[in-house]
PyMOL Python script that loads the backbone (N, CA, C, O; Angstrom):
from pymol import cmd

cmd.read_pdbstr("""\
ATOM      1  N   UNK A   1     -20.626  39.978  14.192  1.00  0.00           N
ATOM      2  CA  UNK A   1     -21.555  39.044  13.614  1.00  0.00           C
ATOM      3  C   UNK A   1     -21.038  37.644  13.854  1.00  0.00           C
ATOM      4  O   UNK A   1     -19.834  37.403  13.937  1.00  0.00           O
ATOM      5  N   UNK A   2     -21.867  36.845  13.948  1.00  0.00           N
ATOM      6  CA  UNK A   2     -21.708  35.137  14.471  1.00  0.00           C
ATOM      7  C   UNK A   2     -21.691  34.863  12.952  1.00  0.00           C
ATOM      8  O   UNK A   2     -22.407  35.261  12.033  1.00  0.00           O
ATOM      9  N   UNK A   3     -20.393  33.866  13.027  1.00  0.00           N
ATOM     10  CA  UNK A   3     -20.234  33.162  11.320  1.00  0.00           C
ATOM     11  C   UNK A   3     -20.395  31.410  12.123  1.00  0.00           C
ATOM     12  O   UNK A   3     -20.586  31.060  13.287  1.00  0.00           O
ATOM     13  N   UNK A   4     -20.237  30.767  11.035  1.00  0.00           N
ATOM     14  CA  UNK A   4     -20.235  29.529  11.954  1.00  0.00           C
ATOM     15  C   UNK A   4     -19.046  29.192  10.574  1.00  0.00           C
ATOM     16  O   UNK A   4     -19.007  29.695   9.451  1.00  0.00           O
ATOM     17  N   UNK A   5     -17.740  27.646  11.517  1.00  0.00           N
ATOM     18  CA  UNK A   5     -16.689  27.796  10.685  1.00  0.00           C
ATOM     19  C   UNK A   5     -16.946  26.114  10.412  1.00  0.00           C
ATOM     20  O   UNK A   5     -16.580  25.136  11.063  1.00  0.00           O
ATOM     21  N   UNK A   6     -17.669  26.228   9.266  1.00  0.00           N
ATOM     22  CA  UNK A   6     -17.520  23.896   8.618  1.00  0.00           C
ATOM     23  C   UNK A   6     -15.794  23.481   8.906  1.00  0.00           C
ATOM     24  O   UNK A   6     -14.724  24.088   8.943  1.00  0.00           O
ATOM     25  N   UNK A   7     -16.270  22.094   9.072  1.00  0.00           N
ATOM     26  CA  UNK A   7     -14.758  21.434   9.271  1.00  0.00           C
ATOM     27  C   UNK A   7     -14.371  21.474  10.603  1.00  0.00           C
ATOM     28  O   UNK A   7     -13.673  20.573  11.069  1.00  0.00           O
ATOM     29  N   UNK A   8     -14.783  22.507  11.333  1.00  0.00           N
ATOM     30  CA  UNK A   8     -14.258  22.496  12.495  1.00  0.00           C
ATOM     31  C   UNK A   8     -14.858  21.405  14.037  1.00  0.00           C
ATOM     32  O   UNK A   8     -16.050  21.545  14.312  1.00  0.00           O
ATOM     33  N   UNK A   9     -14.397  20.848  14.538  1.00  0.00           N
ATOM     34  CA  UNK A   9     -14.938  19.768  15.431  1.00  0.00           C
ATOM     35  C   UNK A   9     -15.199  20.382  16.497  1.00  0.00           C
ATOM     36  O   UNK A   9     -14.475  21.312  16.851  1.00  0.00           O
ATOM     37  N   UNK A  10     -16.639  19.869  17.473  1.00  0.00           N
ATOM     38  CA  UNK A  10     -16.744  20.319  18.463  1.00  0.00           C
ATOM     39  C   UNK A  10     -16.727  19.399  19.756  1.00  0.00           C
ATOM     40  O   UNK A  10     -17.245  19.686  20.835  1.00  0.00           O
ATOM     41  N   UNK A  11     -15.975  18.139  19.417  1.00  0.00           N
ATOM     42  CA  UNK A  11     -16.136  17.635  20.120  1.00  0.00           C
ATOM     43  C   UNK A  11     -17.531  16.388  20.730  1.00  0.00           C
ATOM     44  O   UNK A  11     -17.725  15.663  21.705  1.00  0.00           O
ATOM     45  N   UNK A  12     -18.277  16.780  19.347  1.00  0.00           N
ATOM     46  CA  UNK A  12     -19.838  15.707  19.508  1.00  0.00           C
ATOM     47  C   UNK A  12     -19.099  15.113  18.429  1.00  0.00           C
ATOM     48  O   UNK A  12     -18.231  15.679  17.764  1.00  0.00           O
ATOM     49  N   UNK A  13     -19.582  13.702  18.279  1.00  0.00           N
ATOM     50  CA  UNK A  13     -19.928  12.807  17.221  1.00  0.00           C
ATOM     51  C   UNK A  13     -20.842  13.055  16.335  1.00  0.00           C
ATOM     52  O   UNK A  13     -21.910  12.889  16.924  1.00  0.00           O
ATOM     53  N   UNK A  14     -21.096  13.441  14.965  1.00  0.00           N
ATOM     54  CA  UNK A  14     -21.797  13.997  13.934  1.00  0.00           C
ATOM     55  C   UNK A  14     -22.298  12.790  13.081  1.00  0.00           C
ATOM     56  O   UNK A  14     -22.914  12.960  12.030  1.00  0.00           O
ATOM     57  N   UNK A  15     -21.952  11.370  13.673  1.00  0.00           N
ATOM     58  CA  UNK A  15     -22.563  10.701  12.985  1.00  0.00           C
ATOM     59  C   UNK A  15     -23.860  10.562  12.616  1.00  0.00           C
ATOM     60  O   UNK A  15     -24.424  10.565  13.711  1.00  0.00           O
ATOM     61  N   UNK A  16     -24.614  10.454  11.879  1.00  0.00           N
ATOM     62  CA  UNK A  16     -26.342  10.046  11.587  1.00  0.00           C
ATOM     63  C   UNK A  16     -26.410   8.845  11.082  1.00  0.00           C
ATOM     64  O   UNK A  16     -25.818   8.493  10.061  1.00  0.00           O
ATOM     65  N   UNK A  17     -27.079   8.199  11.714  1.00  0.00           N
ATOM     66  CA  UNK A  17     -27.502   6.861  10.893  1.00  0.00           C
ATOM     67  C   UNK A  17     -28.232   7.317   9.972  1.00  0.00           C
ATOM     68  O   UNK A  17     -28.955   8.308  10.070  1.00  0.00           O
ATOM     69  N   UNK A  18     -28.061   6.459   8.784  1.00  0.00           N
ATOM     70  CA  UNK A  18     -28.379   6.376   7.454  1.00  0.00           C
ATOM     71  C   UNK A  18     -27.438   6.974   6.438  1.00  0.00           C
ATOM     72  O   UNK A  18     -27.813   7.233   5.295  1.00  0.00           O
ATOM     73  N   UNK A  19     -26.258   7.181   6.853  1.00  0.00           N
ATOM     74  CA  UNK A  19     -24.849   7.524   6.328  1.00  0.00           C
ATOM     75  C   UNK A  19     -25.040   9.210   5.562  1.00  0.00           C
ATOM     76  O   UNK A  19     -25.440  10.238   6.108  1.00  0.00           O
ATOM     77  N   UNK A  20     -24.665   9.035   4.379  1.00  0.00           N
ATOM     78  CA  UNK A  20     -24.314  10.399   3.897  1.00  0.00           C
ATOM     79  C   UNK A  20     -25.808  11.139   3.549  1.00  0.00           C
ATOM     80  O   UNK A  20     -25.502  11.729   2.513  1.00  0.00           O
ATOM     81  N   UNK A  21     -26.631  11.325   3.688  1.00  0.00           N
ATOM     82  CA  UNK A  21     -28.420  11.413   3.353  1.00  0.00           C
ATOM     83  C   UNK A  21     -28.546  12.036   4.919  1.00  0.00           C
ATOM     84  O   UNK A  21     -29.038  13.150   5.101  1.00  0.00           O
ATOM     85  N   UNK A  22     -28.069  11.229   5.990  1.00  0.00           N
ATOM     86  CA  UNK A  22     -28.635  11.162   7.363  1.00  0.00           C
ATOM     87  C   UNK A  22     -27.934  13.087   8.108  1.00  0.00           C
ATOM     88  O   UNK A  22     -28.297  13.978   8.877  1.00  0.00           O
ATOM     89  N   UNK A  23     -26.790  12.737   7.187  1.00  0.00           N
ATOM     90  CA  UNK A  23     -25.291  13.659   7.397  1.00  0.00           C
ATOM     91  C   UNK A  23     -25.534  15.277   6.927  1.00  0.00           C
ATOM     92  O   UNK A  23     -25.259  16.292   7.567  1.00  0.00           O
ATOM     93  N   UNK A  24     -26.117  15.159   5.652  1.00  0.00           N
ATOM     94  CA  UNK A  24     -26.804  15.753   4.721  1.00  0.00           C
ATOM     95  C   UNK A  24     -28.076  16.853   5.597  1.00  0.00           C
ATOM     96  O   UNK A  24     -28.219  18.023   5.955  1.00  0.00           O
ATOM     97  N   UNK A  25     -28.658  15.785   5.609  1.00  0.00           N
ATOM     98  CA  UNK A  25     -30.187  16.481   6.487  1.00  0.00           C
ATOM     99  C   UNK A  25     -30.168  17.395   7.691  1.00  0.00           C
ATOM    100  O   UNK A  25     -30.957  18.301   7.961  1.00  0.00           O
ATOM    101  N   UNK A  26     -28.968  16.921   8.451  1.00  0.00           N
ATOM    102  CA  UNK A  26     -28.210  17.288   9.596  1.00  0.00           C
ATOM    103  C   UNK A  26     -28.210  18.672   9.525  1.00  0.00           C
ATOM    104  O   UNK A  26     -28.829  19.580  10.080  1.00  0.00           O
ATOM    105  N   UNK A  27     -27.434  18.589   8.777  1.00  0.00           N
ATOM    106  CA  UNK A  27     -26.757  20.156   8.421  1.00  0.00           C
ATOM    107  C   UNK A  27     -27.870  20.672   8.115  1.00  0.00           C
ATOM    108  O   UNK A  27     -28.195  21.507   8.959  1.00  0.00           O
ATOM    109  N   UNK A  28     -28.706  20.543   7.183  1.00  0.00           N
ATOM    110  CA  UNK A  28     -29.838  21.398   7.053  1.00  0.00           C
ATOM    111  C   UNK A  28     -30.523  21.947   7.799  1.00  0.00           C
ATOM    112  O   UNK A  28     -31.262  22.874   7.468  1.00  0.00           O
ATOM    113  N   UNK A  29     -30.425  21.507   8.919  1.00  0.00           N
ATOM    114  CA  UNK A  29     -31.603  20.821  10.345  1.00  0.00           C
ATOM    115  C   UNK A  29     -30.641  22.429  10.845  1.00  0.00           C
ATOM    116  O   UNK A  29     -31.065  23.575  10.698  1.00  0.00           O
ATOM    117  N   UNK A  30     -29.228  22.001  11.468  1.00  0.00           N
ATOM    118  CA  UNK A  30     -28.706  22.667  12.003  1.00  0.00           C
ATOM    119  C   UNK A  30     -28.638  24.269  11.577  1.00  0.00           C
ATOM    120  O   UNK A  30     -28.513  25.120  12.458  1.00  0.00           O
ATOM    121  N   UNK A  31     -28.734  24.658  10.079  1.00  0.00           N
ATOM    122  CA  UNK A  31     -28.614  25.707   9.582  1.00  0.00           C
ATOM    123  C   UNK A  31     -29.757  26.312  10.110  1.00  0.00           C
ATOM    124  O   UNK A  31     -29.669  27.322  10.807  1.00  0.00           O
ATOM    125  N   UNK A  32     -31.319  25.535   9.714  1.00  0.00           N
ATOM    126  CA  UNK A  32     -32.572  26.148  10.155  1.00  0.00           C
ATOM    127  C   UNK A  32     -32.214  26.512  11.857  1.00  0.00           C
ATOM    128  O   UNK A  32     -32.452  27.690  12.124  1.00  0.00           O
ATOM    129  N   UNK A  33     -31.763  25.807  12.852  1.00  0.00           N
ATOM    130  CA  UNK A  33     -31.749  26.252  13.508  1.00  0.00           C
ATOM    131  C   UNK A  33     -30.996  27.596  14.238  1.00  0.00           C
ATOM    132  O   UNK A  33     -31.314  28.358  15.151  1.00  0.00           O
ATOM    133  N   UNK A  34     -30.022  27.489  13.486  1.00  0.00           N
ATOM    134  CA  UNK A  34     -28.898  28.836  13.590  1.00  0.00           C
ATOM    135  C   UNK A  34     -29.244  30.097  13.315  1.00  0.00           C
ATOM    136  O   UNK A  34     -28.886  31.161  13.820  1.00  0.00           O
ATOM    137  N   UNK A  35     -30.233  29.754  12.160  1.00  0.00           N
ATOM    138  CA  UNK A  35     -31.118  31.164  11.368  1.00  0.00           C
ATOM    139  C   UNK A  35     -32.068  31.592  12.192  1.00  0.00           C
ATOM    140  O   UNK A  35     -32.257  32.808  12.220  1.00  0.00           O
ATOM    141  N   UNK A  36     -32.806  30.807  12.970  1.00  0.00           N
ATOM    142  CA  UNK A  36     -33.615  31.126  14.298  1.00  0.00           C
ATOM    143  C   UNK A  36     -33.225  31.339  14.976  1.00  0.00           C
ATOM    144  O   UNK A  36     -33.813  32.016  15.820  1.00  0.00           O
ATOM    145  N   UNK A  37     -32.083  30.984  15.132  1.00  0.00           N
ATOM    146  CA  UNK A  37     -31.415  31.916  16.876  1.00  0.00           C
ATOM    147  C   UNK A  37     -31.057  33.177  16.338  1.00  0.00           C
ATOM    148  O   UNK A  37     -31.122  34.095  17.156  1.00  0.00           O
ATOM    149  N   UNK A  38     -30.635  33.533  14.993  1.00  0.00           N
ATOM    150  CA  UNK A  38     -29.997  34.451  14.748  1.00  0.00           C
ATOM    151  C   UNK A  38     -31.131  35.587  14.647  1.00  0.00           C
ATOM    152  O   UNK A  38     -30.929  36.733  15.050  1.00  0.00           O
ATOM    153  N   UNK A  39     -32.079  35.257  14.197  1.00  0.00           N
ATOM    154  CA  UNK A  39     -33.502  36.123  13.929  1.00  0.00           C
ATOM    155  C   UNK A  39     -33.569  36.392  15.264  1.00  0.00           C
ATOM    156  O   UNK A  39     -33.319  37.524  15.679  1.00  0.00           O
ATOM    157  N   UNK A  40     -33.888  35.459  16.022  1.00  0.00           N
ATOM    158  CA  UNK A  40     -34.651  35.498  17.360  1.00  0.00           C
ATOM    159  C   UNK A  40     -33.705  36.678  18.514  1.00  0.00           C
ATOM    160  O   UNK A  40     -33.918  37.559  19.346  1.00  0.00           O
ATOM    161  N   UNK A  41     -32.693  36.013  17.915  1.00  0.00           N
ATOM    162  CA  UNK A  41     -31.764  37.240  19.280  1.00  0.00           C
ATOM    163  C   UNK A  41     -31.362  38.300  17.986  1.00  0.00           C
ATOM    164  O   UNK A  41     -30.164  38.168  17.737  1.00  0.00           O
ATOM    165  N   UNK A  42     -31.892  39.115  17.267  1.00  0.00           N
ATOM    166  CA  UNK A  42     -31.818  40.144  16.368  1.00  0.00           C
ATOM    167  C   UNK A  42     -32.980  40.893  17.083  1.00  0.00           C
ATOM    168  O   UNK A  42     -32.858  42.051  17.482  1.00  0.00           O
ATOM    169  N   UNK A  43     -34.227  40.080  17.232  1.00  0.00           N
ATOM    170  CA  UNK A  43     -35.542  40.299  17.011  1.00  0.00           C
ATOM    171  C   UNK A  43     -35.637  40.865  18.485  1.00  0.00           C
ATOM    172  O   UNK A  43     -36.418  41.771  18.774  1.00  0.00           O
ATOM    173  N   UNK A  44     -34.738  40.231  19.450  1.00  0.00           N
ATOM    174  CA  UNK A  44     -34.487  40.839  20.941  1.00  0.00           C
ATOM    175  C   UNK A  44     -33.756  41.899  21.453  1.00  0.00           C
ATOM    176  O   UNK A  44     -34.077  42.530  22.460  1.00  0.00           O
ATOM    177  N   UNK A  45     -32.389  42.181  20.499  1.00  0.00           N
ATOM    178  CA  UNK A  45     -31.961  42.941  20.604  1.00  0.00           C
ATOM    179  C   UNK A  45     -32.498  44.956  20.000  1.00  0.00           C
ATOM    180  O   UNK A  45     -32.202  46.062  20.451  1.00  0.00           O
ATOM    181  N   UNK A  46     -33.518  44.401  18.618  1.00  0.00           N
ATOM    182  CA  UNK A  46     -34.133  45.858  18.162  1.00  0.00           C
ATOM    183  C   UNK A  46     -35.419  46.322  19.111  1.00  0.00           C
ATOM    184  O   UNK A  46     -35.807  47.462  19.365  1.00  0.00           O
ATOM    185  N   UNK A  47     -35.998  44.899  19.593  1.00  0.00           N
ATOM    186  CA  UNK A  47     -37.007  45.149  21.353  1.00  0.00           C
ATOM    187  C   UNK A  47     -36.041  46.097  22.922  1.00  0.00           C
ATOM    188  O   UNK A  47     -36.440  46.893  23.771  1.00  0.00           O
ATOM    189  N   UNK A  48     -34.711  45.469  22.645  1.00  0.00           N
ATOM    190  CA  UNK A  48     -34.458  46.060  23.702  1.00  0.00           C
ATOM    191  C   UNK A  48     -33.799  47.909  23.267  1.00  0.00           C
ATOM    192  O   UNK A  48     -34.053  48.787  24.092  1.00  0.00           O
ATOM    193  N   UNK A  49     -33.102  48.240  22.137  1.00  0.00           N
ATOM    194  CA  UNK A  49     -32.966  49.122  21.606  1.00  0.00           C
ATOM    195  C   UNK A  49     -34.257  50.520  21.544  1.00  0.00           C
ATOM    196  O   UNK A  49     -34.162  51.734  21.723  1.00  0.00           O
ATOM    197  N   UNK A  50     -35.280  49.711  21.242  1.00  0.00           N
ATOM    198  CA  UNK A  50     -36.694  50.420  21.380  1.00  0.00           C
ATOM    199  C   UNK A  50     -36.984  50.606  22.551  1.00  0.00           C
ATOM    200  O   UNK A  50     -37.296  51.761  22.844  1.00  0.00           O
ATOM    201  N   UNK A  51     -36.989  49.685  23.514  1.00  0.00           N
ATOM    202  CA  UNK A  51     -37.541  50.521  24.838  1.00  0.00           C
ATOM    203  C   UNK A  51     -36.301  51.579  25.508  1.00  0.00           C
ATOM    204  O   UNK A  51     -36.625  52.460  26.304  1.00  0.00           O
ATOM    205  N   UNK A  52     -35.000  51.394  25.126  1.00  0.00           N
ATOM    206  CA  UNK A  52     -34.128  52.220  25.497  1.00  0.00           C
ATOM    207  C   UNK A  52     -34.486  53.550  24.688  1.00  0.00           C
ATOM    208  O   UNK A  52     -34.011  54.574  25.178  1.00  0.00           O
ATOM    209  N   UNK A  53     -34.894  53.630  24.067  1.00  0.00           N
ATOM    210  CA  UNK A  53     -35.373  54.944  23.061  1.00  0.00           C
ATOM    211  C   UNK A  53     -36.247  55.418  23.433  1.00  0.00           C
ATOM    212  O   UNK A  53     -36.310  56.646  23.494  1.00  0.00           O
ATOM    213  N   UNK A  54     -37.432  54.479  23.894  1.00  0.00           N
ATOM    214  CA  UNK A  54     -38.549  55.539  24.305  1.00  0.00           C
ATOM    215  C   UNK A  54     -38.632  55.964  25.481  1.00  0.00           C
ATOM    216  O   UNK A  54     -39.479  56.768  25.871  1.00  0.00           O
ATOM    217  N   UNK A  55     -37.622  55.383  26.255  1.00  0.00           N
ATOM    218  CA  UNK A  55     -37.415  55.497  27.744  1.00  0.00           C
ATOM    219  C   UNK A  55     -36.434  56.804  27.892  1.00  0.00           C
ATOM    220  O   UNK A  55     -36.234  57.207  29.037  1.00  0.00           O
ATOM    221  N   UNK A  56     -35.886  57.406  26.927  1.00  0.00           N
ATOM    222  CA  UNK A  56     -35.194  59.139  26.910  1.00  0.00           C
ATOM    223  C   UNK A  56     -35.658  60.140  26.066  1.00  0.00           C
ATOM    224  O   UNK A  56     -35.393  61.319  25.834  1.00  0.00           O
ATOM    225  N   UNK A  57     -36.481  59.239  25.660  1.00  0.00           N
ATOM    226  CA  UNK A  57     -37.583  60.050  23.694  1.00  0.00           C
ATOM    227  C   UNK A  57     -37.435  61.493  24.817  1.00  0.00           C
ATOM    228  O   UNK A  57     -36.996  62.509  24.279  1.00  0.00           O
ATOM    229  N   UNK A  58     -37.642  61.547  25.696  1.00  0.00           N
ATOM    230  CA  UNK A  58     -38.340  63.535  26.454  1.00  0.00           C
ATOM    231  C   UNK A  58     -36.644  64.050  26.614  1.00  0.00           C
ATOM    232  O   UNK A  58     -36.629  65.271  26.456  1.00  0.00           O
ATOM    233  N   UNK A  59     -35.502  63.617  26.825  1.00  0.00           N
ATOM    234  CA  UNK A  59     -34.191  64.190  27.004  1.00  0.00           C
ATOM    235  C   UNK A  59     -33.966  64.685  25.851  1.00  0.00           C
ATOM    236  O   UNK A  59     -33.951  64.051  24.796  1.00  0.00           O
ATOM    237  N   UNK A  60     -33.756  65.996  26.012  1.00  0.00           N
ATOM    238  CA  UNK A  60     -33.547  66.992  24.934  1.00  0.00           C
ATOM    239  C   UNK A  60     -31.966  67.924  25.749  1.00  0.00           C
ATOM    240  O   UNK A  60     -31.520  68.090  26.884  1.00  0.00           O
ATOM    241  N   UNK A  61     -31.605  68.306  24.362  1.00  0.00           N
ATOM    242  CA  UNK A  61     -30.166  69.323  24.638  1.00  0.00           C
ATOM    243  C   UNK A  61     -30.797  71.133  24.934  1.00  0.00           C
ATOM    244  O   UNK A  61     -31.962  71.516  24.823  1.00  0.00           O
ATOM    245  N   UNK A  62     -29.797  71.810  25.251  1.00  0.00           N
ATOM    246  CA  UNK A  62     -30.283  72.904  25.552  1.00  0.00           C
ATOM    247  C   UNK A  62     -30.546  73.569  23.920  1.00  0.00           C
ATOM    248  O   UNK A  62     -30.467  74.795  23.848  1.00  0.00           O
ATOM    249  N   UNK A  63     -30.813  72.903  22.801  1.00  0.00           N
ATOM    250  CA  UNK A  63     -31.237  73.425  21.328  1.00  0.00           C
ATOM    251  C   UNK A  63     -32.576  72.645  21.112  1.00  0.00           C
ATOM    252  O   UNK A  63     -33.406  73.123  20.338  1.00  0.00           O
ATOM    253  N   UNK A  64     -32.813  71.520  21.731  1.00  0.00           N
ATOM    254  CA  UNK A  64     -34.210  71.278  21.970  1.00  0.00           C
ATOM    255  C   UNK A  64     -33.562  69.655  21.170  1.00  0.00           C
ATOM    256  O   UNK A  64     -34.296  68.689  21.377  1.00  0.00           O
ATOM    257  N   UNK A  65     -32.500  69.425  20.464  1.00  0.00           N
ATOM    258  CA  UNK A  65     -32.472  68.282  19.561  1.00  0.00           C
ATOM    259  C   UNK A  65     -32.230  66.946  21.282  1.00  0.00           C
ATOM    260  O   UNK A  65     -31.696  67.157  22.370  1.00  0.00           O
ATOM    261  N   UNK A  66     -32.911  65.713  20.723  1.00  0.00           N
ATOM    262  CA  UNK A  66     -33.055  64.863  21.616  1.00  0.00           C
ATOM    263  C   UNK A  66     -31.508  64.330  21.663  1.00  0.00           C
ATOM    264  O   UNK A  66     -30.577  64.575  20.895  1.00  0.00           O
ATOM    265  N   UNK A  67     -31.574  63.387  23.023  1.00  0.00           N
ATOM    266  CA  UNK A  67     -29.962  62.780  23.318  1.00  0.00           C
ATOM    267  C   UNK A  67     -29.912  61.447  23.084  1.00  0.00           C
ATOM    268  O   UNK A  67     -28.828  60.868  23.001  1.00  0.00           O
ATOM    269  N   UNK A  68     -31.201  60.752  22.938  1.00  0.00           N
ATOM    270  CA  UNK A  68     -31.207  59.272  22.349  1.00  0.00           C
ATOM    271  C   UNK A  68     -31.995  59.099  20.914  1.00  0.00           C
ATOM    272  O   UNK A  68     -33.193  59.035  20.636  1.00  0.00           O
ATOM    273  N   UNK A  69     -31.208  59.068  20.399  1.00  0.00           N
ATOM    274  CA  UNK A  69     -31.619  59.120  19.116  1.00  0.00           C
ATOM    275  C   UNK A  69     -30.755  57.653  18.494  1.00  0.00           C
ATOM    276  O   UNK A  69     -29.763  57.136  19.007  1.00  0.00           O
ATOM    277  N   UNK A  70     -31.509  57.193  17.208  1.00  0.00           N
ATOM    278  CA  UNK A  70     -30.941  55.884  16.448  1.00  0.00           C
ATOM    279  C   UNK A  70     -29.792  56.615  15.503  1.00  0.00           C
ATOM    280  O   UNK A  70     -29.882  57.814  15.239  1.00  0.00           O
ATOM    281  N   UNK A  71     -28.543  55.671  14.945  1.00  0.00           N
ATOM    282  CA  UNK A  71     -28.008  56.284  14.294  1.00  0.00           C
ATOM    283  C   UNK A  71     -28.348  56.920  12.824  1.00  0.00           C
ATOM    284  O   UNK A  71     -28.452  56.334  11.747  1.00  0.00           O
ATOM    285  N   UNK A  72     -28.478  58.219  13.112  1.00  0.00           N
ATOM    286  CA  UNK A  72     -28.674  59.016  11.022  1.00  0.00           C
ATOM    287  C   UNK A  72     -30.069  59.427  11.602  1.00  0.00           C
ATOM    288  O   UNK A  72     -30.737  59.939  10.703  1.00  0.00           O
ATOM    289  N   UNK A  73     -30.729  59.380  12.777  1.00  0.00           N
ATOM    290  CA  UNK A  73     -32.049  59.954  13.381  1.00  0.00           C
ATOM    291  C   UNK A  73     -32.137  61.104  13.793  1.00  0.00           C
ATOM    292  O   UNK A  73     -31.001  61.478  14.086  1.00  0.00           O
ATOM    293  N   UNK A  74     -33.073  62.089  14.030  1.00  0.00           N
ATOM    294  CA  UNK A  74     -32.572  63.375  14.922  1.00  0.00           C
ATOM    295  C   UNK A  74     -34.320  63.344  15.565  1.00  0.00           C
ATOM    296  O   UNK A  74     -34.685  64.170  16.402  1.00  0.00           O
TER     297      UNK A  74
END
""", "prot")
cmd.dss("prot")
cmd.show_as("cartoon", "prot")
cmd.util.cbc("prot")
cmd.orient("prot")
């Protein structure tokens, strides 16, 4: 899982004009955006999981139970 670590510098200037308000908003700004990448590549990764599933759904064992299955699925 992606954490993100405060305090730590990346090398940009974080200043905002309009001082601590400007600084403030920032971060907010930045969180909304982190939460969207994080959704968004979640939201890509259970798309790509699904077509890998339905793309072996017919591979079955010689007991008939399937070979791609989700975990705790049968």
């Amino acid at each position: 899982m992606l954490s993100v670590v405060p305090g730590e510098s990346d090398g940009r200037d974080d200043h905002v004009a309009g001082g601590e308000h400007g600084s403030r908003e920032s971060s907010v700004i930045d969180e909304i955006v982190r939460d969207g990448a994080r959704r968004m590549l979640a939201e890509a990764l259970q798309a790509e999981v699904d077509a890998y599933i339905a793309a072996f759904t017919a591979e079955r064992d010689e007991r008939g139970h399937r070979l791609v299955v989700r975990n705790g699925s049968q």
